[in-house]
C-alpha positions as CSV (number, residue, x, y, z in Angstrom):
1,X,4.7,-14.1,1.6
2,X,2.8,-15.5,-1.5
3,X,5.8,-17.9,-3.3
4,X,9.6,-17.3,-2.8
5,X,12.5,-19.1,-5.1
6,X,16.2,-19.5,-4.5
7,X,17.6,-16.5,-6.8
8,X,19.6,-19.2,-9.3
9,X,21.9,-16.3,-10.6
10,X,25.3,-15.9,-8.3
11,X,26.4,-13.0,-6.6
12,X,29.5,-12.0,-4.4
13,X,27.2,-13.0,-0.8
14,X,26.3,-16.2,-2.0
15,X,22.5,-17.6,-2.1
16,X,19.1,-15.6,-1.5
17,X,15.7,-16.2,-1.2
18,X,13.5,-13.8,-3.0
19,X,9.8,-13.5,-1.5
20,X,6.8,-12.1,-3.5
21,X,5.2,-10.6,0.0
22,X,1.7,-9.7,-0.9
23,X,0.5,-5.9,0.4
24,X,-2.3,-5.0,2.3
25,X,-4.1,-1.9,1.4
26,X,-1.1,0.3,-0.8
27,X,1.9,-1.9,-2.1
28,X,2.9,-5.0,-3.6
29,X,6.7,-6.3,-2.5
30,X,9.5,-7.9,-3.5
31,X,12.7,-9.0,-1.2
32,X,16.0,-10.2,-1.5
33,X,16.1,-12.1,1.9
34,X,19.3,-11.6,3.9
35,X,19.8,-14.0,6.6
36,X,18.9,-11.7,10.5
37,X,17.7,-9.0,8.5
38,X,14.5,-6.8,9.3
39,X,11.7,-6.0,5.9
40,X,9.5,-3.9,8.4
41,X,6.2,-6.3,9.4
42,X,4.1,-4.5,10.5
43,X,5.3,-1.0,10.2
44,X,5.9,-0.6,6.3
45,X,4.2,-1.9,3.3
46,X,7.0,-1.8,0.1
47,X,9.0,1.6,1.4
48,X,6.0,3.0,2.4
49,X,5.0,3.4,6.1
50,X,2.3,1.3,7.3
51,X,-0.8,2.1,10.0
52,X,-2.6,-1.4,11.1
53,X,-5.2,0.6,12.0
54,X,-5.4,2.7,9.0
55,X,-4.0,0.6,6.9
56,X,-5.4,2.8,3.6
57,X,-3.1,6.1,4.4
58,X,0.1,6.6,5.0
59,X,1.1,7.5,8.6
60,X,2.7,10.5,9.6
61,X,6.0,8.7,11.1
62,X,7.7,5.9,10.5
63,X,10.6,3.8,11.8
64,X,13.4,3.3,10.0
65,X,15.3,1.1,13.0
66,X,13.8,-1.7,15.0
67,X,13.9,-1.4,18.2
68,X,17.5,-3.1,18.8
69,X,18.8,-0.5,16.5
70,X,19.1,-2.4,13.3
71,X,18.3,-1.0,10.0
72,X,15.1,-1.8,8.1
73,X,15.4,-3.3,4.9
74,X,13.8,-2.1,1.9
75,X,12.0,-4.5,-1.2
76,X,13.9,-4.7,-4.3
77,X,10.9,-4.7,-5.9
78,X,7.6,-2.9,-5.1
79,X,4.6,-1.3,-7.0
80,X,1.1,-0.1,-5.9
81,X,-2.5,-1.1,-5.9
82,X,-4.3,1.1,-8.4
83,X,-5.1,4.7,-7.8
84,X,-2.1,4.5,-5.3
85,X,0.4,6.4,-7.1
86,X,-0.1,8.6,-10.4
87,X,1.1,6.7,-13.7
88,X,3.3,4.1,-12.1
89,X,4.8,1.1,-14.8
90,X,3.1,-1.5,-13.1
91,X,-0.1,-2.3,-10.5
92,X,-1.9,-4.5,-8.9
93,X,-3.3,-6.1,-6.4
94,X,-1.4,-9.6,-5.0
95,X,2.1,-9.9,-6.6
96,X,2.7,-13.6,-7.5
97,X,6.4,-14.7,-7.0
98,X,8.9,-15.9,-9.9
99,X,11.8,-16.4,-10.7
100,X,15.1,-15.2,-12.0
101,X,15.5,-16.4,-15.1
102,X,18.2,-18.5,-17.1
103,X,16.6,-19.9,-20.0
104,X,16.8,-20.1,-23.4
105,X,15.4,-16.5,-24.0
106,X,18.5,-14.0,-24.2
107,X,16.2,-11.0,-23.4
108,X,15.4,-12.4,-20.0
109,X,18.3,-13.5,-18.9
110,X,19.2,-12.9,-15.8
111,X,16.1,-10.9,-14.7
112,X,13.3,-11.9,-12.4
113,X,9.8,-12.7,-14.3
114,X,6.8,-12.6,-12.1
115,X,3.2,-11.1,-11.8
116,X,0.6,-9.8,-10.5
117,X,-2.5,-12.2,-9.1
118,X,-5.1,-10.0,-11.2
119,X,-2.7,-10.4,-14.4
120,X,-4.9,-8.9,-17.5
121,X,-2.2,-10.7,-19.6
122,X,0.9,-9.6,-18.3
123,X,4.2,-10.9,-16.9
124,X,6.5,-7.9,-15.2
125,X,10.4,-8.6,-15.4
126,X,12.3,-6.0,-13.1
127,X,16.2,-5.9,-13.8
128,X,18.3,-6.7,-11.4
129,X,20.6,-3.7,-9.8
130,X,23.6,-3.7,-7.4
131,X,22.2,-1.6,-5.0
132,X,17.8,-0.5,-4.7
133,X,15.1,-0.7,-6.6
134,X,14.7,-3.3,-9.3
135,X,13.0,-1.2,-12.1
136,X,9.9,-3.1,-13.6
137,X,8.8,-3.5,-17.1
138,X,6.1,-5.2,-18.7
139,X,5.7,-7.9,-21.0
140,X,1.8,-8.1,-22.5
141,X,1.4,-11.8,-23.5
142,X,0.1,-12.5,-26.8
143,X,-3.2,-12.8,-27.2
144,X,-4.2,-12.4,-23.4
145,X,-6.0,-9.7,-21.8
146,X,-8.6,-9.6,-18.6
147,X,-8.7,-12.8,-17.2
148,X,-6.6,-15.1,-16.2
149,X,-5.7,-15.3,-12.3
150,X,-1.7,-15.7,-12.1
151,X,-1.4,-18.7,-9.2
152,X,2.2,-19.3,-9.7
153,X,5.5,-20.1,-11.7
154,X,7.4,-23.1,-12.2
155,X,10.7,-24.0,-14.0
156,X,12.0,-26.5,-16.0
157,X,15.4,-28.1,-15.6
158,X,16.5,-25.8,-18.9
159,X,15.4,-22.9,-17.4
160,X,12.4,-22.0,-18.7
161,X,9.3,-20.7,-17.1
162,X,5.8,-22.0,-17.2
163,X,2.6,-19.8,-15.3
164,X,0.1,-21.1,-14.0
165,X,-3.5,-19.5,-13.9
166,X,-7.3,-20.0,-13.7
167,X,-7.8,-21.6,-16.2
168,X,-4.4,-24.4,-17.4
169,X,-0.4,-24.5,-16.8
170,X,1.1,-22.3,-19.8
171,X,4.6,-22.0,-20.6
172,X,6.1,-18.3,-20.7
């Protein structure tokens, strides 16, 4: 896992943890964390199946169960390294953790801003769902592109977010 924060909005099962869990060869993860369950080290990468000794293809099985019968559980969030998949929304190469946010921004509230290590000047935000897949859009930030390296988020007591990168501590 690169960075994990307590997911601040409530739900019916109380809190969770979500963790940024950076890939290895394909995918870029992140998981709601549900106390005894199973996210599939070392035998999937996001949803995909995962080969430690090929980690850049897919394998031609893959568990679903470990081997006490329980169920794996599946990211909320994932997206690929480039050239993984053909047009996906995001990509990258080492997701950054975030947070959900409750600040004074009304478009973001309630959704989880992160990013990608190798950010080019963006921030993704993936709306929260009930059940699967967060779906991820992204946010270019004005008047940044290439550079700079996404190390991390903070928050302030109001809610808002501030990135940090390369090069100084910016607020979102």
């Amino acid at each position: 896992p690169w960075r994990f924060s307590v997911d601040s909005v409530a739900s019916d099962d109380g809190v969770a943890l979500l963790v940024a869990d950076v890939g290895q060869a394909r995918y870029e993860e992140v998981s709601r964390v549900v106390a005894g369950e199973n996210y599939g080290w070392n035998v999937h990468e996001g949803t995909a199946c995962f080969d430690p000794s090929a980690p850049a293809e897919e394998p031609a099985g893959c568990p679903s169960h470990t081997l006490a019968g329980g169920q794996l559980r599946d990211p909320v969030i994932e997206y690929p390294h480039p050239g993984v998949e053909d047009d996906p929304a995001a990509t990258g190469i080492a997701v950054v953790g975030g947070y959900r946010y409750d600040g004074p921004v009304a478009e973001f509230d309630g959704r989880y801003i992160f990013a990608d290590w190798r950010a080019d000047g963006r921030l993704f935000v993936a709306e929260p769902t009930e059940d699967g897949r967060w779906p991820i859009s992204i946010v270019q930030i004005r008047g940044e592109s290439g550079a700079p390296f996404v190390r991390a988020f903070g928050r302030d007591p109001e809610g808002r977010l501030a990135r940090l990168t390369d090069v100084q501590l910016r607020l979102v």
